[in-house]
N, C-alpha and C positions, 0 to 999 in steps of 0.2 A: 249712143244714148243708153243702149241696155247695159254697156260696158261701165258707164259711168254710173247707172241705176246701181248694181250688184255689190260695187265698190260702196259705194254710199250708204247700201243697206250693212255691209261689212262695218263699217267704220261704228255705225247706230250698234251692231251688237259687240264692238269694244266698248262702246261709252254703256252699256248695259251690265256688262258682266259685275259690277261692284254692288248692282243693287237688287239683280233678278235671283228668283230663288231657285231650286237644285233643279227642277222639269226645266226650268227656262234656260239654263248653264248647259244645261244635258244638248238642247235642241242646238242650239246658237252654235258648242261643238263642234257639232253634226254637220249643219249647211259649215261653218268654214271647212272641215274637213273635204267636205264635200266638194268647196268650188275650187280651193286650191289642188285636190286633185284633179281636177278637168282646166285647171288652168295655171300653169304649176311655172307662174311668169314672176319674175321677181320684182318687178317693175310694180306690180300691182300689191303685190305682201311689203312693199316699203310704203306704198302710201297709208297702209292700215300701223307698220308698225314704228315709221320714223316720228309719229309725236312720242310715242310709248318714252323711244331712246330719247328725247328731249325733254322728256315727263317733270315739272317744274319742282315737284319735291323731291327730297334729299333719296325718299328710296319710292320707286316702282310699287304701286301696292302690291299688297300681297295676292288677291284676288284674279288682277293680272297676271300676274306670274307666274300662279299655278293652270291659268287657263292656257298659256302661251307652251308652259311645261308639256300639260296633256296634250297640246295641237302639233306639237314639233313630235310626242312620240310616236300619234298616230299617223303624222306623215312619214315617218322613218318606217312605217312599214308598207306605206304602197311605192311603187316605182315612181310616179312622177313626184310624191311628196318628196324621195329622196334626192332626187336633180333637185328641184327647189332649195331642201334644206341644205345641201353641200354651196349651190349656190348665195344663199343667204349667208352661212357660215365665211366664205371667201368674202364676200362685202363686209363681215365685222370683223375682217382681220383688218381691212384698209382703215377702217373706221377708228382703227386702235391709234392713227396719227393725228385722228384730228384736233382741229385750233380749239374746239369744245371740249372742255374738263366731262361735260355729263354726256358725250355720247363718247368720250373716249372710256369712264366709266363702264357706260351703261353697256357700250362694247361688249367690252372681256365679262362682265355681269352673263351676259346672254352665249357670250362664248360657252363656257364655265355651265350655263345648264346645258347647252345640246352636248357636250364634252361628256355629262352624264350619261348619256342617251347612248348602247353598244353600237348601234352601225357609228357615231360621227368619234367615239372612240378610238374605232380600230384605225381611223384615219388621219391619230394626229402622229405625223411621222416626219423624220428629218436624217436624211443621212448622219448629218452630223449630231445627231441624239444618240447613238449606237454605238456601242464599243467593239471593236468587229471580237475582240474578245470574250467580252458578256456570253456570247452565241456560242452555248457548249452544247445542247441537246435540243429534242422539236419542241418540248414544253418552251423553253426558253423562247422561240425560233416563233412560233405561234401567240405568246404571251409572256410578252418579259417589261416587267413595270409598268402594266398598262398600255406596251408600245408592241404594234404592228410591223411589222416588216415586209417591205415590197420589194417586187423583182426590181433589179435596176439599182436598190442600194448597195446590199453585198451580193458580189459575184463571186462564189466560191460552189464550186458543184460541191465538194468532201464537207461543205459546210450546212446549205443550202439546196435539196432537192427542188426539182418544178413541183411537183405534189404538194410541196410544204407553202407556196409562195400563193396569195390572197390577190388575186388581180381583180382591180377598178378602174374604171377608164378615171373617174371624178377625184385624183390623189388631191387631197387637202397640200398646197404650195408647200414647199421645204422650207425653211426657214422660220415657220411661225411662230415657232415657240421663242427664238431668236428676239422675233418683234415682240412676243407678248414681254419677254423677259427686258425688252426694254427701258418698260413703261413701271418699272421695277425704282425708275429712278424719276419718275414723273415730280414734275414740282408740285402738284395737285398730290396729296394722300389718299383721298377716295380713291383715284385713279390707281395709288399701288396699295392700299386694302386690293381691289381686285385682282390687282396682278400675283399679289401674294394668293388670293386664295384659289385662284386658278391652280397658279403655279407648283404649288405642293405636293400636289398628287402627281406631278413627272420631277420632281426634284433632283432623280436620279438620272436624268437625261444632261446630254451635253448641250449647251447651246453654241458653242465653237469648242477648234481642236482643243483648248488649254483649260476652258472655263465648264463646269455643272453648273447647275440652276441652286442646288443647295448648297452651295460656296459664295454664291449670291445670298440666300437666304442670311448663311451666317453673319454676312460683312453686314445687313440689316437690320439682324438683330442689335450687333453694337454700335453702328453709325446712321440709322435714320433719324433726322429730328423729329418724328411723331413719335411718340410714346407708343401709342395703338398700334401704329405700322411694327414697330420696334414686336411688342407683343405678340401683333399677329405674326410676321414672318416667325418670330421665336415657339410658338407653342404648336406648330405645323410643321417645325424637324420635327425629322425621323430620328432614331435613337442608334447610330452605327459608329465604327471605326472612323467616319470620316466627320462626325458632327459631335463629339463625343466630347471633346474638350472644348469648343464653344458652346455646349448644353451646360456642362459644370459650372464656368466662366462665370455663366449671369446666376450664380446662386448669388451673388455680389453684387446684385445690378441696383444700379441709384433706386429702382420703380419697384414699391413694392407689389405689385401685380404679377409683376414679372420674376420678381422673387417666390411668389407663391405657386406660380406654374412648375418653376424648379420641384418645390417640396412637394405638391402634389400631383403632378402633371410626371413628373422625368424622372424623382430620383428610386422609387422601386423598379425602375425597368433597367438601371443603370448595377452592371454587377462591380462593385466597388473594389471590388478586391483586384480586379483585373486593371483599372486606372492607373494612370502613368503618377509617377509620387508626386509630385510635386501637386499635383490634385487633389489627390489625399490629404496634403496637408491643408491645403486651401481649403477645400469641403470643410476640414476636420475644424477650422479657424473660423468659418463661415457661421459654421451650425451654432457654437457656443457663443456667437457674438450675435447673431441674429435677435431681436427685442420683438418680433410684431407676427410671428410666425412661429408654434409650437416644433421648429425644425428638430429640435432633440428631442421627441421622441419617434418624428418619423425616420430620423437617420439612426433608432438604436431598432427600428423596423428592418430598417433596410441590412443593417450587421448582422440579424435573425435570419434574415432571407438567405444572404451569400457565405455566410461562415456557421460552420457544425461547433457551435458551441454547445459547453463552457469545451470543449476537447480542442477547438481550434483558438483559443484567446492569446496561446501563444504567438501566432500566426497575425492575428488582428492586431497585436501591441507593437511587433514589427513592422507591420502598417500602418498606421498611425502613428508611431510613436512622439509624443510630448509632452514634456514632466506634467505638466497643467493640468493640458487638454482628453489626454489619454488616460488621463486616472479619473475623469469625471465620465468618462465616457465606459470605462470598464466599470467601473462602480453603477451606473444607469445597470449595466446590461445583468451585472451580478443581482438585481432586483426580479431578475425573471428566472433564475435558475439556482436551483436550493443542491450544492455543491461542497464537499467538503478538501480542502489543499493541506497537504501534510509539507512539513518544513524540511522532512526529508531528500523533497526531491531537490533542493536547491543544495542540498550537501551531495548530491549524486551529479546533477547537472549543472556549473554553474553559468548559463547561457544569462545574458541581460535582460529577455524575454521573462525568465521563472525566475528573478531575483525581483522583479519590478512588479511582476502577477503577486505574487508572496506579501510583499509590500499589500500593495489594494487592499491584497484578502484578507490582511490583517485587521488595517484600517477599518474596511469594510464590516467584518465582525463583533470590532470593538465601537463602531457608530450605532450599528443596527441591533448585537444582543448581547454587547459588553463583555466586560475583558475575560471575564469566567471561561467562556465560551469559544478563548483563542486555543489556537494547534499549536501549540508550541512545541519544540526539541527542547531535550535538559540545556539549562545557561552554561554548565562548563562544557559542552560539546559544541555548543553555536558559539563561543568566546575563543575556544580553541580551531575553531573553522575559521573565523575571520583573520584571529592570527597566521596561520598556516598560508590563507588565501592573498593578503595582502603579502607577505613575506615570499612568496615563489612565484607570483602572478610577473609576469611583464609587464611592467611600466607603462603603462599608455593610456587616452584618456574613456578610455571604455572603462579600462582597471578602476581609477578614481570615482567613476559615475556607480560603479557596482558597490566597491567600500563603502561610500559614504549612504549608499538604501541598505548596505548590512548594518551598519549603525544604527540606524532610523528603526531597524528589524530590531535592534536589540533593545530598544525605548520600551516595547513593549512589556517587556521582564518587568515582573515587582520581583525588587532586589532591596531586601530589608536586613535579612541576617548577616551576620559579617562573615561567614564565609563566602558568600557569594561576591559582596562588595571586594573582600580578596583577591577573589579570582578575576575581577573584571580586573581592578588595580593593578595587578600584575603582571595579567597581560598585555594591558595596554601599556605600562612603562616599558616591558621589552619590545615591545611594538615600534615608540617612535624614543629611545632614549638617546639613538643618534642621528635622529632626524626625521621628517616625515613630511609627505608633500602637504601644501598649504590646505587643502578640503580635507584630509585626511584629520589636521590636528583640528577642526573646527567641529568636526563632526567628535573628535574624543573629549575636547574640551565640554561639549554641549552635554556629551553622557557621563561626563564622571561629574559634573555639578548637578544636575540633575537625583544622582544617588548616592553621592559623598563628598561633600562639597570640600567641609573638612580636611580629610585626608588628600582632595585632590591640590587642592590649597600647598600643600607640604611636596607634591611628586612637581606639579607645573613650577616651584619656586624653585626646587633644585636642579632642574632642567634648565631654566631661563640661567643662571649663577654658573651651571655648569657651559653654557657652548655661549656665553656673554661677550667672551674674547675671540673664542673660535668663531661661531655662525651665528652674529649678530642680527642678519636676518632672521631666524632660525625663531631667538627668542624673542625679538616685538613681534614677530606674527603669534606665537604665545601668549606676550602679551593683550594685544591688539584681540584674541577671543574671551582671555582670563576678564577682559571688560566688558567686551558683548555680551557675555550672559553673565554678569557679576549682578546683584540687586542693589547693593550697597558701598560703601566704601570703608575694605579695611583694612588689616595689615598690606597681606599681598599687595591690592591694589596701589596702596601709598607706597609701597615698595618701588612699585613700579615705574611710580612718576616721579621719587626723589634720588630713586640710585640709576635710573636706565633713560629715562624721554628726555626729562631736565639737564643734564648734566652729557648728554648726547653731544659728540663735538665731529661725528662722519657726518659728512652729506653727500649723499647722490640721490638720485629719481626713487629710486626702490627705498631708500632708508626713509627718505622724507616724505613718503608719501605712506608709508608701514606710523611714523611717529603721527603723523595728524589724524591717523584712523585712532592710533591708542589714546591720543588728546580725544577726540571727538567721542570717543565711548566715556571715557570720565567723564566732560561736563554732561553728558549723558546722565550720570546717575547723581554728581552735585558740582555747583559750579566753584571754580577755582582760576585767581587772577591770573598767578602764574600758568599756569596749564592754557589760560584760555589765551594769552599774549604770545604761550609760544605758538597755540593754533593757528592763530593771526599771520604768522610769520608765514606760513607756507597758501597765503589765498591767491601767489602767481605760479607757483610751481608745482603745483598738485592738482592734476585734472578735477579730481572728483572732490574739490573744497566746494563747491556751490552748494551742489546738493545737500552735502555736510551741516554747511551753516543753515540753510534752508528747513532740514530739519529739526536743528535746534531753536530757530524760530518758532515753527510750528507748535512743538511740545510745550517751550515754556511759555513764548512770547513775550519776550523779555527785550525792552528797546534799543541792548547794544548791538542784539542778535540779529531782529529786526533789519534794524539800520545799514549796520555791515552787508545782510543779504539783498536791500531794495540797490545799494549802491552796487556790488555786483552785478545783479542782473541786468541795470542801466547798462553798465559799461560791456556786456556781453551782446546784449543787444545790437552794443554800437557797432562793435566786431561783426554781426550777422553770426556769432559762435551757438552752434546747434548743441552745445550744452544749454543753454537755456533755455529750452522748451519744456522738457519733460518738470524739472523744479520750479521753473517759473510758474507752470500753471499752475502750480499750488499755492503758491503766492497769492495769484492773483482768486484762487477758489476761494482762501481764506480770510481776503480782503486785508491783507497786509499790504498790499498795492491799490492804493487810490486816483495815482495821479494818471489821469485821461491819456496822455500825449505815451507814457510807457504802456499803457495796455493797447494804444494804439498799437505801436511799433511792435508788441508783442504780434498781434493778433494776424499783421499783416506780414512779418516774418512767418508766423505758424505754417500759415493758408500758403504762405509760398511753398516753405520746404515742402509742405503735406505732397500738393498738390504735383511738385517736380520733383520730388529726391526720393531716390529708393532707398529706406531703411526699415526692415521690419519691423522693429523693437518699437520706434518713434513712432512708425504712421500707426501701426496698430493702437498705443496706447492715444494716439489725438484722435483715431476715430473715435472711440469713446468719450472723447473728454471735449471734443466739439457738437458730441449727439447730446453729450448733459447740458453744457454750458449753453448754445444757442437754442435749445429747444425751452430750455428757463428764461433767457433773453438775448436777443437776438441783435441787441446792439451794435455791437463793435463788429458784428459781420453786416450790418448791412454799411458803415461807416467805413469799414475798409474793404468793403466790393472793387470797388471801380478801382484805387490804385493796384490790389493784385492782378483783377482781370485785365488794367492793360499791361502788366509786365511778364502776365505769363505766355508760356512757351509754347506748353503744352498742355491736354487733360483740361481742355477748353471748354469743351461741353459735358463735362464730366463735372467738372464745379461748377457751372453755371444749376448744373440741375441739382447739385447736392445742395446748394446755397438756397436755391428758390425750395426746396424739401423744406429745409432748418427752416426759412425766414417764414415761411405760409406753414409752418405746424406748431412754429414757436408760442408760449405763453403773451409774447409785446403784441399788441394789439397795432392790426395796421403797418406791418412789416412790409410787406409787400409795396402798399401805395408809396411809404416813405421810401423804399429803394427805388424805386421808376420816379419819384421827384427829384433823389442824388444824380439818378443816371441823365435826367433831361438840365438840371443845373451844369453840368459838368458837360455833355453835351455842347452848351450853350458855349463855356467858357475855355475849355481846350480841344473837344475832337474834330469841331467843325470840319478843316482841311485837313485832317490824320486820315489814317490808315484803319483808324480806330471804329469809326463811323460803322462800317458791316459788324463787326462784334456787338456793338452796344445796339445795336438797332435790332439783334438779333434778343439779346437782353429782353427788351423792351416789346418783343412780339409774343415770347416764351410768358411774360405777367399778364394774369388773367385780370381786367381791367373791370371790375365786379361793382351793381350796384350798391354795396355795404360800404364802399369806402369813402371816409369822413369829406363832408363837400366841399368844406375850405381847404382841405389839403387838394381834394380835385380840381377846383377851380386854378389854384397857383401851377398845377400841372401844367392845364390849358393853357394859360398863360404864359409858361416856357414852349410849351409847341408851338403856340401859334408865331410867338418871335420865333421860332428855329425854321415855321415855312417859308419866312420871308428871305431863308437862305437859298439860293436858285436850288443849288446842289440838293438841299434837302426838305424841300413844297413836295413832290409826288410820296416822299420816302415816310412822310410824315401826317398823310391827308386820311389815311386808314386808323392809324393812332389818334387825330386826332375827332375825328368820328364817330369811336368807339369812346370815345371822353366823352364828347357830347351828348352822348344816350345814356349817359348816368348820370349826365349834369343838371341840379334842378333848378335850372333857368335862370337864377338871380346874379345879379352882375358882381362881379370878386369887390371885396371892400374897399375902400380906400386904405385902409391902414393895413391889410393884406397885401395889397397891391404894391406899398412902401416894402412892403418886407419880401416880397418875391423877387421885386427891381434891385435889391438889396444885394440878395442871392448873388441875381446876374450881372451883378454891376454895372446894373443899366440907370445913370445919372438924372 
């Protein structure tokens, strides 16, 4: 009876602790300290602490917690407290199995504080956590990642003295970490919240011979379906060799929370310069396309932190390097450092690195304190260096990528008096008078119209006359720039369409695809029957006619233009031809495409390729052009959900969340509700017996099912669930859904002329 008395008064000062004040917290302490060490029985600390672990709210209060804290650490310093607490601790390793989600929680929760606690630290150990490697000195041997090491693991005397070795009779069981790392994959997420947050602080422990704890972590971050789980395992790596590129990874990640952990959480700890490239570019792609996260200017923090600029910029361009990306990114940083670049050195060194720096700085100068203020070399020393350089350089496409930024360098010259226009003329005719690779003449064409159109007018005509017969390629690719940058239409020009496009009687790939660029730059500047009939003739043999005619739609919008462009893209479509993605979306951005059924078959081709094909160029420009398009409206994505999602492959739950992103941030109001009405129609009338059924159910659990949404659309909801209960297969799969319908439902019964139009839906007679 007294036993049962003590207990019962024990139990009165847990239901006290949330409301007594600090003298009363103090005492109540004191007597449990007290009797558990005189009576240090576990049998009796479960009866005071198993409601705790069954405690019917989502979290333990806090009051509890901290009094449960304080009593576990002054038991860990008397002897019988510590039998006890090692003994309690072994009862909430089994506890981590059980069929209860909140004491399999509330478990590792409790683990997790006494793990706090140095004596139950030193004892969380496992053979198999230990690298017999790791153990190079006693610091290590005594304290390596928070882990213990006992006699009986490693036997090695040359490694391990008896002096060094921590004997306890009470070893916390091997394998714990094994189980706790389990529950890692628990179908409850509360349940791996804890195991994640446990598990962080031993992350560098083995839980078997092949597998760590934070190779688990990583595979979580990308593959758990909680968002939060995904978070938490992600923002509790550690920042090493071994987590380094799944840290990067999710600068990318569908969630932007998890994006922001990246930018502010990982990327100052992360020395960039040491990342393997292909990361670097990634980052480098990330930071400038980011929209919701100031990531460019913590990534022009982080270039400050790891490179001694402006003296290492050379260094940083070679890492980084992309025509884009890299000049916005050296241009950001030239904002922090007041630096002066002589054009010398690119006459002394000519690396790709200080030809491309040079370029910027130019740029740069001339944005920010105008052309006065550029470094220039005299023009016939820099005219005669590009000659020299192009003329002895070896052939290859570094050589081309450097010429054509010497050009671009040489833009900057005010070139008015006629000796200088001279000197450029000059040497540009000996440059390319018998020949020149194709960037090469585009980049000359662009500079001598630019500052002597005139005269350049008279060297491009006798060039095109002179290698006419000889290198007929030679001169329409002359051609073909003489109209890129022409403004007007005059002699030359007509020249060129009545003595060379017109009366063209070669054909192969290269020539007829050289003529319809030259066609396609003339009606560029006015339109012509002949010119545009012969452009006509090459819309099956010339890859790049769509885009062509697509653009001249755009400009003029002219309905032969039009016309021709809507019927190609049909017919590319039909093909699945991944030409039609990048031109078509302009089509349809400018609303030159109206008809529903082609922006369909657009939409649902896009989403495919995006979603399975690897092509940089494409996915990057749809990431863009599906974050404007569906975030303005969201139509044609929630319309062609279901047939992509069930033909796709792969990157399953990677569109699932990019599409629930777009559709729940879009401007259309009620995106969401109307996608969980397609997915329960559709449902009804093909997945029933598919394979399909776990996908879309998965769909359907991911939409948050919110009291704002419109009641007649939630009602017809209801109304497809409940006929889909009455499927045997799918009554349990569907009684949670429909549920959660019902607690937003406001009781009134679905219309009759609603009810015509749902049954309609489901073509139910």
């Amino acid at each position: 009876m007294e036993k049962a008395s003590e207990i019962k008064n024990l139990q009165i000062i847990f239901n006290e602790i949330q409301i007594c004040d600090i003298k009363k917290y103090t005492e109540n302490l004191n007597k449990c300290i007290k009797y558990f060490d005189k009576n240090p029985n576990l049998d009796n600390f479960l009866k005071i602490f198993y409601p705790i672990l069954l405690c019917k709210k989502s979290n333990i209060p806090n009051k509890i917690i901290l009094f449960l804290k304080k009593l576990f650490e002054e038991l860990c310093t008397l002897e019988n407290g510590k039998k006890l607490i090692i003994s309690l601790f072994k009862h909430l390793i089994e506890l981590i199995n059980s069929k209860s989600s909140k004491i399999r929680k509330n478990s590792i929760f409790f683990i997790r504080q006494l793990s706090n606690i140095e004596y139950i630290n030193e004892k969380i150990i496992s053979k198999d956590n230990i690298n017999k490697e790791d153990i190079m000195s006693k610091d290590n041997i005594i304290s390596k990642d928070n882990i213990i090491i006992k006699d009986n693991i490693i036997k090695d005397d040359n490694i391990i003295k008896e002096d060094n070795i921590i004997k306890e009779d009470n070893i916390i069981s091997q394998g714990f970490l094994e189980k706790i790392s389990e529950r890692l994959f628990d179908k409850e997420k509360s349940v791996r919240k804890e195991a994640i947050l446990f598990l962080q602080k031993y992350q560098n422990c083995q839980v078997n011979e092949n597998t760590k704890i934070n190779n688990i972590l990583k595979n979580l971050t990308k593959y758990d379906p909680s968002v939060d789980c995904r978070k938490m395992a992600y923002e509790n790596l550690e920042v090493n060799n071994f987590t380094i590129n799944c840290i990067v990874d999710r600068c990318s990640d569908i969630n932007l929370n998890i994006r922001k952990i990246f930018y502010k959480k990982f990327l100052e700890k992360i020395n960039i310069r040491e990342m393997r490239q292909d990361k670097k570019f990634l980052l480098l792609k990330k930071v400038f396309s980011e929209r919701e996260i100031e990531s460019i200017d913590l990534f022009v923090n982080n270039c400050v932190l790891y490179y001694d600029l402006p003296s290492e910029f050379n260094i940083l361009i070679k890492d980084f390097y992309d025509q884009k990306l890299c000049k916005k990114l050296v241009k950001k940083l030239m904002n922090l450092f007041d630096f002066n670049l002589s054009g010398e050195k690119i006459l002394n060194d000519t690396t790709f690195e200080n030809i491309f720096l040079y370029l910027i700085y130019l740029e740069y100068i001339e944005e920010n304190k105008g052309r006065d203020e550029l470094n220039l070399i005299s023009l016939s020393k820099f005219v005669d260096f590009i000659y020299k350089f192009i003329k002895l350089s070896e052939d290859n496409q570094e050589k081309m990528e450097k010429s054509k930024m010497l050009f671009r360098i040489l833009n900057f010259y005010d070139v008015f008096d006629d000796e200088s226009k001279k000197i450029i003329n000059t040497t540009i005719y000996k440059l390319i008078k018998n020949g020149a690779h194709e960037d090469i003449i585009e980049e000359v064409v662009k500079t001598i119209y630019k500052i002597d159109q005139q005269n350049g007018d008279k060297m491009f005509g006798s060039l095109i006359h002179r290698h006419m017969e000889t290198n007929l390629i030679y001169s329409l690719q002359i051609s073909k720039y003489i109209l890129k940058y022409s403004q007007n239409i005059d002699k030359i020009q007509e020249a060129i369409a009545n003595e060379i496009i017109l009366p063209c009687e070669v054909s192969n790939k290269e020539v007829d695809s050289l003529i319809a660029q030259v066609a396609f730059f003339y009606l560029n500047i006015s339109y012509n029957e002949e010119i545009y009939e012969l452009f006509k003739k090459y819309r099956e043999t010339v890859d790049i006619f769509f885009p062509m005619i697509v653009d001249l739609a755009l400009k003029f919008k002219d309905e032969k233009y039009e016309t021709l462009a809507s019927e190609i893209f049909s017919n590319l479509l039909e093909s699945n031809n991944v030409t039609a993605i990048i031109p078509g979306s302009k089509l349809i951005l400018s609303h030159q495409i109206n008809n529903e059924s082609v922006i369909f078959r657009y939409f649902k081709f896009a989403l495919l390729f995006y979603f399975q094909e690897e092509d940089d160029h494409i996915q990057q420009y749809l990431t863009v052009f599906f974050h404007e398009y569906f975030l303005e409206d969201s139509t044609f994505l929630i319309k062609t959900f279901c047939p992509v999602y069930e033909n796709l492959e792969q990157s399953e739950k990677y569109f699932v969340d990019r599409c629930l992103y777009l559709i729940e941030n879009s401007k259309k109001q009620r995106g969401s509700q109307t996608l969980f009405y397609n997915i329960c129609v559709n449902f009804y009338l093909f997945y029933i017996e598919t394979k399909l059924v776990k996908k879309f159910l998965y769909v359907l659990n991911q939409i948050n099912i919110c009291p704002v949404w419109e009641p007649v659309l939630t009602k017809k909801i209801l109304f497809c669930c409940t006929q889909l209960m009455k499927k045997p297969l799918l009554n349990k799969k569907f009684m949670g859904i429909v549920n959660n319908l019902m607690a937003i439902d406001d009781g009134e019964p679905i219309s009759q002329e609603d009810l015509k139009c749902v049954k309609q839906d489901l073509c139910i007679l």
